[in-house]
N, C-alpha and C positions, 0 to 999 in steps of 0.2 A: 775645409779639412775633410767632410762627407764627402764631397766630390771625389776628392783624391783614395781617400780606403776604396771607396767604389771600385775604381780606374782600378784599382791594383786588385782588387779580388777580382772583378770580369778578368783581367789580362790574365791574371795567374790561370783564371778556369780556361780563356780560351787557348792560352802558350798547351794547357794541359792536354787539351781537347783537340787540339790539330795535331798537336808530336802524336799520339793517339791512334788518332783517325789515320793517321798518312801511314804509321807505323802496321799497321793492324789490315789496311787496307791494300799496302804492297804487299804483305803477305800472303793474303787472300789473293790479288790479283794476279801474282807467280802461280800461285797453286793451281789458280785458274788457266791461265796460261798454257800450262802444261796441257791441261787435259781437250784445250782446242787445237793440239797438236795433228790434229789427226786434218784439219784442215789443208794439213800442209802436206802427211806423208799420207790418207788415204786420198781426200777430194782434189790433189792436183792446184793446188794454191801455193802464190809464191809467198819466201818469208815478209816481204812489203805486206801485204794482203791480211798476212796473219796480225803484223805487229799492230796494223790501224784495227783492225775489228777488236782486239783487245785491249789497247788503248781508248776506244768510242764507249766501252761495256766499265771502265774505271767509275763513272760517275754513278753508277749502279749498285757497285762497291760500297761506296759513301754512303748513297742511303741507306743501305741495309745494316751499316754496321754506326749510325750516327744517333740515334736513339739509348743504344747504349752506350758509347762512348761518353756521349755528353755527360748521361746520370753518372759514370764514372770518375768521371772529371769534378763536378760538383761535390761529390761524395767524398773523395780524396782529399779535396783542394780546405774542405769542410775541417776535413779532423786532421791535416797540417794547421791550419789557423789555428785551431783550441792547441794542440801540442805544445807550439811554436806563442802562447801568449797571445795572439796575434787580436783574438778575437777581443780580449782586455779589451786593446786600444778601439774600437768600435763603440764599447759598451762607456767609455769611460769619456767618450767624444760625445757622446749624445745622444748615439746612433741606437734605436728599442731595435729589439729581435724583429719585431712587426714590421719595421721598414727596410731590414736586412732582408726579408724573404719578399717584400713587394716588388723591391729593388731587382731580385733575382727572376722573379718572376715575371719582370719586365723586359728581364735577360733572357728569359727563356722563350715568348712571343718572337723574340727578332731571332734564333735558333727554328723556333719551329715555322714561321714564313719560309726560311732557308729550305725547311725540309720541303715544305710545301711547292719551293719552286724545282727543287731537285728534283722529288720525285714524280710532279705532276708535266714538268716542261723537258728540265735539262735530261735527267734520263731516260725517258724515252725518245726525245729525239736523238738521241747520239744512239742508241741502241739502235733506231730505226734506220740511221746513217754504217751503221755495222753490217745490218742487212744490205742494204744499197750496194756497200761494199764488194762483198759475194755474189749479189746478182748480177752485177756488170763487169764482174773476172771472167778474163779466161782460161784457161788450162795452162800456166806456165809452166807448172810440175810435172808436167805430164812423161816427158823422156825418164824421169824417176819413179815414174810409176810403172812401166812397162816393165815385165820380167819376162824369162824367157818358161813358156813351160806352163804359164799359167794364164786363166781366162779372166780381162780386165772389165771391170761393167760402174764402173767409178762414175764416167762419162754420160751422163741420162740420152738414152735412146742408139746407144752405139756399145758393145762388143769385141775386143781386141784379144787375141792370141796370138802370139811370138812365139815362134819354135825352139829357135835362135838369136839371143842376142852378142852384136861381134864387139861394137864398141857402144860409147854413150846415147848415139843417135842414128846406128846402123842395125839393119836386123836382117834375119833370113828366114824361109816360111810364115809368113802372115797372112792370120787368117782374121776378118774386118766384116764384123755383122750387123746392119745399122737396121732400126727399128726392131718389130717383135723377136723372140731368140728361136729362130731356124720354126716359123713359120709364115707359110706361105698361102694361108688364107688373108692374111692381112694384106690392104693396100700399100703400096707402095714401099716394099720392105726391098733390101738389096745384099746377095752377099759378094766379099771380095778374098780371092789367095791372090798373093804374089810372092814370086821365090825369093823376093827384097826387096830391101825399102829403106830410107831413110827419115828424118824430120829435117824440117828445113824452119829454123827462127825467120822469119823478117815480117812483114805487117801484119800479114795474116803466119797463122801455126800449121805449114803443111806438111803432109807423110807422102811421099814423091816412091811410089810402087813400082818397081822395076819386073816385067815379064809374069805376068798371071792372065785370071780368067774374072769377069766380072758377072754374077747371076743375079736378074734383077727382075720383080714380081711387078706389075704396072697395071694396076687393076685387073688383076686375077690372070692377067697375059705373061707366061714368063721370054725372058730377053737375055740371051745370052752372046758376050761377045770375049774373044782374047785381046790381049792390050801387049808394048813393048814398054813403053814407060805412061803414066797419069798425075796427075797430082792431086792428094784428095784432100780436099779442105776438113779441118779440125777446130775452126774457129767458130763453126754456127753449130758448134755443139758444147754443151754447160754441165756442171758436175751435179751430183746429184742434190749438192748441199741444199738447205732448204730455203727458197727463195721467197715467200711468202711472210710477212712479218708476221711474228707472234704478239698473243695480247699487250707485254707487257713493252710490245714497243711501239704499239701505237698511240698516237694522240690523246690528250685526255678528253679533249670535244669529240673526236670521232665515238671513244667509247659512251660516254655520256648521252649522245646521240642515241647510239645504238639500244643504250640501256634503256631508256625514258621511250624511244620507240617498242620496244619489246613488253613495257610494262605496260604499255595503253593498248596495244595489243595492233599496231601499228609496222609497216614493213617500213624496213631501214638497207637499203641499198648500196655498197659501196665497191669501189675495185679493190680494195688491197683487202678486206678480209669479210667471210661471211659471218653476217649479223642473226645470228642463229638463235631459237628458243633452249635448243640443249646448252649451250655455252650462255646461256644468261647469269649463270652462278661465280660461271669463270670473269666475267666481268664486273660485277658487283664487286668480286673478291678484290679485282686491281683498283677500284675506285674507292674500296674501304683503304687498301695499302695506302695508295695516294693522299689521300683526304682526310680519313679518318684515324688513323694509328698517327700521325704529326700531334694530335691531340691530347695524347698518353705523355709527354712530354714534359707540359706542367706538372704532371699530377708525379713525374720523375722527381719532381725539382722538390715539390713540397715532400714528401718522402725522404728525401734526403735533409731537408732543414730539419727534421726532426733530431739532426745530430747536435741544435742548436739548443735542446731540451735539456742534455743532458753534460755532464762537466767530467774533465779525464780524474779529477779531485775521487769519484766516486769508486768503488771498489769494481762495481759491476761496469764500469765503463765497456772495455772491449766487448762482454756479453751484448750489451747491447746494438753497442755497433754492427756487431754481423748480424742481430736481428733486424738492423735498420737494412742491413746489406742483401737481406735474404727476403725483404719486402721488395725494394727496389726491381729484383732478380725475378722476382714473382709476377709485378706489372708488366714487365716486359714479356713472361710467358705466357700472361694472360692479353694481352694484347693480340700476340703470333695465333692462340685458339682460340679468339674469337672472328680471328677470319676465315678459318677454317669450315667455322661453321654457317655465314652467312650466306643467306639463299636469295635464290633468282626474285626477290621481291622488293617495293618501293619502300615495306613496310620496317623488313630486316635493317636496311641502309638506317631509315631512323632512329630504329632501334635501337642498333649500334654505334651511331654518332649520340643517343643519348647518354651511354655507359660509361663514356670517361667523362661526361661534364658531371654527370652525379656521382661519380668517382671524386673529380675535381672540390665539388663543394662538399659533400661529405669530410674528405681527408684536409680541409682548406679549414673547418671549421674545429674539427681534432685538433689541428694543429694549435689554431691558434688558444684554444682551453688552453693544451698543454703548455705553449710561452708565459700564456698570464700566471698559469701556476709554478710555473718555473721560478 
């Protein structure tokens, strides 16, 4: 019969906890959406391009908003049961308050492993696959990016003005400036007009320039020729978006690496990102995320059985409860500033992994006073 109350209080927390998360998380994730809109109408990206890069960034979502969720889940699921009688039949099966919260808190270990693999594996790799994304696009946007009138530099290393545009993929006066912007100290800079042009889709993305003049600077030599038709390739050229991954999508061994090298005072070498002394805080900060806040978790769970102290019988019930609710609400912001504050050292890391375990048994050993005098 324990078995089964179990089964039905985890399922109720977790039916709570995923309606929740998914609900809470699409919203967030629309919102988000939106504002990577610019991928599409400034950086020349098609709507494919956009939907995977914000589809890969969902699991990111998750973690940031599953912390509290769950304590909300717990919380709620908690003062349903007392309402609804519920917890009676627990107490009247056999089942102590003491083995109701071990119980949970065994429930809560396989929630914060979760967290653990979310935020330490799954989201950064799909972030990091986001990135991917955008560094191996091409400009499919790009005829909607062109206006007539104005100077295009979307493009990294490349310059477009239209004078005239006639239809979707036709223009007249183009003016085409690749490398530095109209300097001609630089090596190997080129400009081009032509009195039109088109784009032409098929393997490669080309602008096929009808009647102009090309001026081209070739180690400090300039070269000037006229043309009747050219085709000028547009596909070994990338938008400006930012093609380098950021910390929080990289690896958690690469940062680890980096950090534990930086702390022995050690060089750490890699291609995708520099492992630098100024950004040692920035790293810390993603390996307390990771690693360290999953551990705030427990001390959620116990926080919230404290709703198990007190009975709806009592006048002051509700009072208490949003004081139990306004504790809860408190862990979680003390959680968010203490990462804020963590510094570039091996010492802060311990530090602050020690905070919630003495968090953990202080509130672990409160609590249970409080049951037995209950």
């Amino acid at each position: 019969m324990e078995k089964l109350l179990f089964r039905k209080l985890i399922a109720d927390i977790s039916l709570r906890a995923l309606t929740i998360t998914f609900t809470i998380g699409l919203i967030v994730w629309i919102i988000q959406a939106v504002n990577y809109l610019d991928f599409v109408i400034d950086d020349g990206h098609n709507f494919k391009i956009y939907f995977l890069y914000n589809l890969y960034n969902f699991p990111k979502i998750i973690h940031r908003i599953l912390p509290f969720v769950f304590a909300i889940s717990i919380f709620f699921e908690l003062i349903k049961y007392e309402k609804n009688n519920e917890l009676l039949i627990f107490w009247t099966n056999g089942v102590t308050k003491k083995k109701l919260i071990k119980t949970l808190l065994n429930f809560t270990i396989i929630v914060m492993f979760i967290q653990f693999l979310i935020g330490s594996l799954i989201s950064p790799n799909n972030q990091f696959k986001a990135r991917l994304i955008i560094k191996n696009s091409n400009m499919d946007f790009l005829p909607n990016l062109i206006k007539q009138g104005k100077f295009i530099d979307t493009i990294s290393g490349l310059t477009i003005f239209i004078n005239h545009k006639t239809n979707n993929n036709s223009f007249k006066n183009i003016y085409i400036q690749e490398g530095a912007f109209v300097d001609f100290r630089e090596n190997d800079s080129q400009i081009i007009y032509a009195k039109e042009g088109f784009l032409i889709n098929e393997d490669k993305k080309l602008f096929r320039l009808l009647n102009g003049k090309v001026i081209s600077n070739n180690n400090n030599k300039l070269i000037s020729f006229e043309f009747d038709k050219i085709d000028y390739d547009l596909s070994k050229f990338s938008s400006r978006s930012i093609k380098k991954p950021k910390i929080q999508e990289l690896s958690s061994l690469k940062i680890m690496k980096c950090s534990l090298s930086l702390m022995s005072g050690k060089n750490y070498y890699d291609d995708l990102f520099n492992c630098e002394v100024n950004k040692f805080k920035n790293f810390n900060q993603e390996l307390y995320k990771r690693f360290i806040k999953p551990f705030y978790l427990p001390i959620l769970t116990l926080v919230c059985c404290f709703l198990l102290t007190i009975s709806k019988e009592k006048h002051n019930y509700t009072f208490k409860t949003i004081k139990i609710f306004i504790f809860v609400f408190l862990i979680l912001v003390i959680s968010e500033i203490f990462m804020r504050y963590i510094q570039g050292s091996l010492i802060y890391l311990i530090l602050f992994l020690g905070i919630p375990i003495l968090f953990f048994s202080l509130t672990y050993i409160y609590l249970i006073k409080n049951v037995n005098n209950a």
